[in-house]
C-alpha positions in Angstrom: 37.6 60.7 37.5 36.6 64.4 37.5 33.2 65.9 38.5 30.5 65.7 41.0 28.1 63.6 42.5 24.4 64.2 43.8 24.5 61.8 46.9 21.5 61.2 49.0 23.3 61.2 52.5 21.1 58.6 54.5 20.4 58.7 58.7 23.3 58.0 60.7 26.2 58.3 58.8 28.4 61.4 58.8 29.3 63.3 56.0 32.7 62.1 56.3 31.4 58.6 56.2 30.4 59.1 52.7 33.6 60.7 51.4 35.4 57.5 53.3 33.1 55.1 51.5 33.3 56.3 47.8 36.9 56.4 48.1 36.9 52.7 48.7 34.9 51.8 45.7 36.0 54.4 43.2 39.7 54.0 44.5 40.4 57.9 44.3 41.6 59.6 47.6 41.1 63.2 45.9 37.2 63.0 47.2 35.3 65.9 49.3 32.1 67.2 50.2 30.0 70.6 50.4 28.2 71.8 53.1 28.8 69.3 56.2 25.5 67.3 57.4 25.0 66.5 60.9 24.3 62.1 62.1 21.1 62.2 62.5 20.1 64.8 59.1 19.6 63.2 55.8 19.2 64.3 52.4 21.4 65.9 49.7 25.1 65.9 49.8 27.0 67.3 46.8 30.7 65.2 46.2 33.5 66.9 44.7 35.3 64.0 42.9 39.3 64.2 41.4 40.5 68.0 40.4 36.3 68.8 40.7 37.3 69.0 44.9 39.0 72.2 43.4 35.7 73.8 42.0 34.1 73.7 45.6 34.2 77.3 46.0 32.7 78.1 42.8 29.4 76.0 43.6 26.4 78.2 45.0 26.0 77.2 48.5 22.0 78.3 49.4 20.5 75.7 50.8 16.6 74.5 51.6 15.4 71.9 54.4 12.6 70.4 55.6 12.9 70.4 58.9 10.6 68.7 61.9 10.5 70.8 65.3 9.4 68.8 68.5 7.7 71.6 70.4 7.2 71.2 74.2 11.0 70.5 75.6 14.6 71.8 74.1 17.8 69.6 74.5 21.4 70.4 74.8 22.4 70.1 71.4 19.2 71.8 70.0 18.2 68.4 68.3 17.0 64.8 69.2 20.2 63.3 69.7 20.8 66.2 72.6 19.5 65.4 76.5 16.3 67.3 77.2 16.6 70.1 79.4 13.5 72.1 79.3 10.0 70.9 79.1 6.8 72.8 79.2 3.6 70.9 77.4 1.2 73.8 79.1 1.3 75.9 76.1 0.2 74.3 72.3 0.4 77.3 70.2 -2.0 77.8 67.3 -0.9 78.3 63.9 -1.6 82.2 63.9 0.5 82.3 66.5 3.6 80.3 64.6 2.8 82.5 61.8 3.1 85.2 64.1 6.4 84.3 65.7 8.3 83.1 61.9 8.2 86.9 60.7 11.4 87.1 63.1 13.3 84.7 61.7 12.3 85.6 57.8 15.2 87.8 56.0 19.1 88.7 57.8 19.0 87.4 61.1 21.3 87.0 63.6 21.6 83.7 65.4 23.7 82.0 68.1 25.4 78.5 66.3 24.4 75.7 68.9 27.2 75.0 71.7 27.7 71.5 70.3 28.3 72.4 67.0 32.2 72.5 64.9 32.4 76.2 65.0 35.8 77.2 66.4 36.6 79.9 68.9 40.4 80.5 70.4 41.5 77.2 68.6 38.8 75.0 69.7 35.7 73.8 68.2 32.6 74.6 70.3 31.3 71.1 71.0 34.6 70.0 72.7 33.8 73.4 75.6 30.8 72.1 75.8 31.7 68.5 76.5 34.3 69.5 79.1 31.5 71.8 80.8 33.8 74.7 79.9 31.6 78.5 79.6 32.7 80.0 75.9 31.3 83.5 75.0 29.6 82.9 71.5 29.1 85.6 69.0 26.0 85.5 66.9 26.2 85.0 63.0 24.6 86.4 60.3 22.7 84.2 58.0 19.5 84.9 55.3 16.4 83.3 56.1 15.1 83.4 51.8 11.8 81.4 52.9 10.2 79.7 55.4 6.9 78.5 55.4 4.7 75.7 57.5 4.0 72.6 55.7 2.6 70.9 58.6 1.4 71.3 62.1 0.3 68.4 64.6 -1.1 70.6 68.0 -1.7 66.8 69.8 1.8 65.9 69.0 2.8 69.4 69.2 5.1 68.6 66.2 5.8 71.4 63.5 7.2 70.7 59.8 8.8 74.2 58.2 10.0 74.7 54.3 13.2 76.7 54.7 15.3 78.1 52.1 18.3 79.6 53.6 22.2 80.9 53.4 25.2 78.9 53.8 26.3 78.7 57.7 22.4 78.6 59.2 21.8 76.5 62.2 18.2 74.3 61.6 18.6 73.3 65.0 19.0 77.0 66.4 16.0 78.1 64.3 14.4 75.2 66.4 15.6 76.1 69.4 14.8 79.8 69.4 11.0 79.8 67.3 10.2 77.9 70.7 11.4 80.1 72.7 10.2 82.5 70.6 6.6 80.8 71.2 6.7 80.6 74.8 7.3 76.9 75.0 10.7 75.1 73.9 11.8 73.7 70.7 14.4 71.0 69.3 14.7 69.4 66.2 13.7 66.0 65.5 14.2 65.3 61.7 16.0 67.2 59.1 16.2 66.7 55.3 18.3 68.7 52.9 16.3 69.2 49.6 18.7 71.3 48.1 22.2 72.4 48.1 22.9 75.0 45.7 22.2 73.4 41.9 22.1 69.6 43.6 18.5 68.3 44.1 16.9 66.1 46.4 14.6 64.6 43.2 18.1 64.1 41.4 20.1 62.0 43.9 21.5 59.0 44.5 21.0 56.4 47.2 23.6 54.9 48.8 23.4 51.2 47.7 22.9 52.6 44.0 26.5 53.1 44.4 28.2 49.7 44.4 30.9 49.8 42.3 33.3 52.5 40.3 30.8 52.4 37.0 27.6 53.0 39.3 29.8 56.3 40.2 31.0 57.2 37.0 27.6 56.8 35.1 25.8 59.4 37.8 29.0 61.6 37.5 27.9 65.5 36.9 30.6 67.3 34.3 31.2 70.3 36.2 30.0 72.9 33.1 26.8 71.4 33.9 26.2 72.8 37.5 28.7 76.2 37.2 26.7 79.3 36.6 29.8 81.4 35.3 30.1 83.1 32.0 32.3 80.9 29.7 34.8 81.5 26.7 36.1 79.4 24.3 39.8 79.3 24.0 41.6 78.9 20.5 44.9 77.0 19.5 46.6 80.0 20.7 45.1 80.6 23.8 45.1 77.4 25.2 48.7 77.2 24.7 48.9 80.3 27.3 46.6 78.8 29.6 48.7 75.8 29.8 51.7 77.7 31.2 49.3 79.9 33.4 49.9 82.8 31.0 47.1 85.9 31.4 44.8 86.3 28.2 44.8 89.9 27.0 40.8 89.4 26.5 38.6 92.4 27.8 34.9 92.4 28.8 34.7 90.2 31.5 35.2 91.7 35.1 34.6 89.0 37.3 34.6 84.6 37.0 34.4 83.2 33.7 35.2 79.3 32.4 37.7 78.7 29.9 36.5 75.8 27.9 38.7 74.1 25.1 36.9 72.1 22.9 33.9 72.2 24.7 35.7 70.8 28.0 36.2 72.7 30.9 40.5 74.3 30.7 40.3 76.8 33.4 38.9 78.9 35.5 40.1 82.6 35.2 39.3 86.4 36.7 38.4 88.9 34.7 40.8 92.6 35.7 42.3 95.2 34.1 41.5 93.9 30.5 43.0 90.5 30.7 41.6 87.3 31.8 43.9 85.7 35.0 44.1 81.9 35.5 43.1 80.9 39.0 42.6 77.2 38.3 44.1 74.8 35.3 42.5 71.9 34.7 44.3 70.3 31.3 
């Protein structure tokens, strides 16, 4: 079984949890995900199935989320499964004023990742400081902030829905967290759904129970050529004899990734420098 698989990740399972489950039913341990998805988050989860686990790098990895912001009261893990530990309902801002407040967190940004989050410093992932009440100084990250745009906005509830489109590593939950501040009030996140994850859709995955045995997986299987944006060349008899032993292809014009197809199948995936293409990954 080689390829990938559009999975809608439902509330309350971890990403692992997924990975763990199709192995049982498809019976292959050579399984991984992209782009981790907290409990309590739901929404699109791209699988690497077989030698596809191997392509993971080469999958864009922009991402875009609907995601619900409780205004009023922050928690200690920047979402709703955190213990509250600000409130102030005095202030309901008006939408000018969110409007006002999102041209901060639009483009490069620098944020602070939440303290209970899997981000490692000195050996140990944040969340286990935090846990043991342990201070941790925590350097900001830069992440790109492509869109983001209110689709909703309850003032009695004080409950805000935002559209963001966004680069690999950003926090939702920090976003959350600091547009309250931001606002003069608090902030945490109270539902999150991934829409998109590079190429993988939200419209174009696949539930759970839709995925009872090995053939429900194999007939919603994604051939990799489908969802790699690389340049691709097609090897002759020749050629694919070099592949096969790893062998560089004196083949000039490409300077960066390209897909070695055989057949129409996917053989390799090679680097284009100094003239010849090199064989990074074989896939015959």
């Amino acid at each position: 079984m080689f390829g990938f698989l559009n999975v809608y990740k439902p509330k309350g399972k971890t990403s692992h949890d997924i990975v763990s489950i199709l192995r049982k039913i498809t019976g292959v341990k050579q399984i991984g995900h992209t782009g981790t998805l907290d409990p309590f988050a739901e929404g699109v989860l791209p699988i690497c199935i077989g030698k596809a686990t191997r392509l993971i790098e080469y999958l864009k990895d922009d991402k875009a989320y609907i995601g619900t912001i409780q205004l009023g009261s922050s928690t200690t893990t920047y979402d709703i499964e955190g213990e509250k530990v600000n409130v102030n309902n005095n202030i309901i801002p008006s939408v000018d004023e969110i409007e006002q407040a999102l041209r901060f967190f639009r483009g490069k940004i620098e944020q602070f990742p939440p303290v209970y989050s899997a981000i490692k410093v000195k050996g140990k992932k944040l969340y286990e400081y935090a846990r043991k009440g342990e201070e941790v100084k925590i350097e900001p990250r830069g992440v790109n902030i492509y869109r983001l745009e209110i689709v909703n906005y309850n003032k009695e509830s004080k409950q805000l829905e935002l559209y963001i489109e966004c680069s690999k590593g950003t926090y939702i939950r920090s976003i959350a967290n600091d547009l309250g501040e931001k606002l003069g009030t608090y902030g945490h996140l109270i539902k999150l759904i991934r829409v998109n994850a590079g190429s993988f859709g939200v419209n174009e995955s696949i539930k759970l129970e839709d995925l009872q045995t090995k053939e429900d997986v194999e007939k919603h299987l994604i051939y990799p050529l489908e969802y790699l944006d690389y340049p691709k060349y097609e090897l002759n008899e020749e050629e694919i004899n070099l592949v096969s032993n790893g062998m560089p292809l004196g083949i000039n014009g490409f300077s960066s990734t390209v897909l070695l197809t055989y057949k129409g199948e996917l053989a390799a995936v090679a680097e284009g420098f100094e003239n010849k293409l090199l064989c990074r990954k074989v896939f015959l």
